[in-house]
Phi, psi and omega in degrees: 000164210228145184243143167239127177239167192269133155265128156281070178327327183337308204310314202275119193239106193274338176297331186297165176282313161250087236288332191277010124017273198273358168310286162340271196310335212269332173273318162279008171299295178317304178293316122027258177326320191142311171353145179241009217205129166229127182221148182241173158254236188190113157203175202239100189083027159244169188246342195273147153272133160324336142286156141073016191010040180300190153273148199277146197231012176248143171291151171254008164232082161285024162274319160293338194264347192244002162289303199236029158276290175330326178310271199335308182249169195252329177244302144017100143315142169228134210221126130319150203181086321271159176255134185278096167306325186274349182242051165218164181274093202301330171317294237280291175296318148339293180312328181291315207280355164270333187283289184296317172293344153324287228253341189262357200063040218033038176282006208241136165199147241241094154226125211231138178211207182267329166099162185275295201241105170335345188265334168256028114295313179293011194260329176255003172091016158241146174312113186275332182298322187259050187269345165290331123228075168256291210299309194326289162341280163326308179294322189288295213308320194276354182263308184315308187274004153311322191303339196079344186261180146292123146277155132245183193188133185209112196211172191294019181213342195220145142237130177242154160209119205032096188236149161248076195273119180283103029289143162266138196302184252218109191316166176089310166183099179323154214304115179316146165201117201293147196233132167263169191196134179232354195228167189282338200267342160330275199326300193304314143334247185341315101049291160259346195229003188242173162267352191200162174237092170307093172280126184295143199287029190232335184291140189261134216295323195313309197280343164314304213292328157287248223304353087017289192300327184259335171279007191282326189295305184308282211329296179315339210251012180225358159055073167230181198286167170211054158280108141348101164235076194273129189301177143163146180266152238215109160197115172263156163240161155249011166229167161250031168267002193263343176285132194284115195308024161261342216269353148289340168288339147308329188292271197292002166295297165329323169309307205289323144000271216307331202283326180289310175324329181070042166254064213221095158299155176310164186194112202280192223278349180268310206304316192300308167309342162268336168301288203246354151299318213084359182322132180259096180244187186264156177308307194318308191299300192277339177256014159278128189078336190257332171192184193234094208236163175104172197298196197313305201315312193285336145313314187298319185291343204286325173303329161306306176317288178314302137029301198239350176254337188245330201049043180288141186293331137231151196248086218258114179229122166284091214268037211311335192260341228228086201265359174262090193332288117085222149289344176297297177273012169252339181292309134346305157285325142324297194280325157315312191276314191258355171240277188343309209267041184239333194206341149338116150329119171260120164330107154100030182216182177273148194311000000 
């Protein structure tokens, strides 16, 4: 497996001389350690998170903000996760993203979905009801301008004619582009039109592994990549008296958040009872298939699951319980030094 870690803006001190500061150490720290992978998300016009109402910790130019992390490291992949794709002009984005993989040595990749809140989009004048194939679109026209040629292109939201997009990437491999996905025509989607599928941390591991099993059959029969990106949430210790008893009742705020939002991936029958039943269970009862929480050893085993029902090619960990930063980066430094190097990607060799 390939380790992924979240940039925060939270991280970002606007009082400071340099407010991107301690964002900077905290990814080169991250690389450091072994990390492979930094992903952000994305929204628009709130001051606010889309969840939990917090101060917002996804960028509304994450492009610009993975501009100048790609400076900043040397190895490091750097991913949206996700850039609302259907509320741009797709030419606009090709170019950046032909750009920044230019300028990263091809570290840059594209994971992209539909977004959720109808504002951000009606807010620049494009349609949130028809944003599904808008997105649809967008992902060919962006595909088109990978080629390096002139195109044209001609469909119910966009029309080109004989375009160049200028820088053209970069021999050897065009910027990937990962699809997030939370509902099955979502799925189905990734499938036919992405190199990768971003699995939502909400997906339960058993029931994953069929739906795994077909998107890997779609991918193959219309012959695109199918890498595995699977979410999941993170919270270590090195006892497990050391974990904070809050942190599931964090867990479900934040869902039932997403879930108000109308962002609400499947979900199996204990998670739904703890979200909107109220059911009271212990970490033990819940976090086995759903995350990976408890000292090193109960983390090795959950990965070792995830291994063997999913194999995913990367592991995206998420900090959805964990409301202190912080604790947030020594729980990190932890899960390097005593799990990552057990299930790491060796250069040149297989997960």
């Amino acid at each position: 497996m390939k380790f992924g870690i979240i940039v925060s803006q939270k991280m970002v001190d606007r009082s400071a001389s340099e407010p991107f500061g301690k964002l900077y150490d905290y990814v080169c720290e991250m690389e450091d350690l072994g990390y492979d992978l930094a992903w952000l998300g994305h929204h628009r016009f709130s001051p606010t998170t889309a969840f939990g109402g917090g101060a917002a910790g996804e960028p509304s130019a994450p492009l610009i903000v993975l501009s100048a992390l790609l400076a900043r490291t040397r190895r490091m992949e750097m991913c949206t996760n996700i850039f609302l794709l259907p509320a741009y002009h797709p030419l606009e984005v090709a170019e950046e993203i032909n750009t920044l993989s230019e300028l990263s040595g091809n570290r840059f990749i594209l994971g992209s979905g539909l977004g959720y809140k109808p504002d951000e989009f009606e807010t620049v004048g494009w349609g949130f009801k028809t944003r599904a194939k808008r997105f649809e679109e967008c992902l060919e026209v962006v595909r088109l301008a990978q080629t390096g040629e002139p195109f044209s292109y001609s469909g119910q939201h966009f029309q080109i004619s004989d375009c160049t997009v200028v820088p053209p990437p970069l021999a050897g491999r065009p910027t990937p582009l990962w699809i997030g996905a939370v509902s099955e025509p979502a799925m189905l989607r990734a499938g036919r039109m992405g190199d990768g599928w971003l699995v939502s941390f909400a997906e339960h591991l058993v029931e994953l592994q069929e739906k795994v099993a077909r998107y890997k059959t779609i991918a193959q029969a219309n012959g695109r990549g199918s890498t595995i990106c699977l979410m999941r949430d993170l919270h270590i210790a090195s006892t497990r008296g050391g974990l904070d008893p809050d942190w599931l009742a964090n867990v479900v705020k934040v869902w039932r958040s997403y879930a108000d939002l109308g962002s609400e991936p499947d979900r199996d029958h204990l998670s739904r009872e703890v979200m909107f039943g109220g059911k009271a269970v212990t970490l033990e009862e819940f976090t086995p298939n759903r995350a990976i929480v408890g000292d090193p050893a109960d983390c090795i085993r959950e990965l070792a699951r995830i291994r063997e029902l999913i194999d995913p090619e990367y592991l995206l960990l998420t900090p959805t319980g964990v409301s202190d930063l912080e604790r947030h980066k020594e729980e990190l430094r932890l899960f390097a030094r005593e799990v990552m190097p057990l299930f790491r990607t060796r250069e040149g060799a297989g997960a």
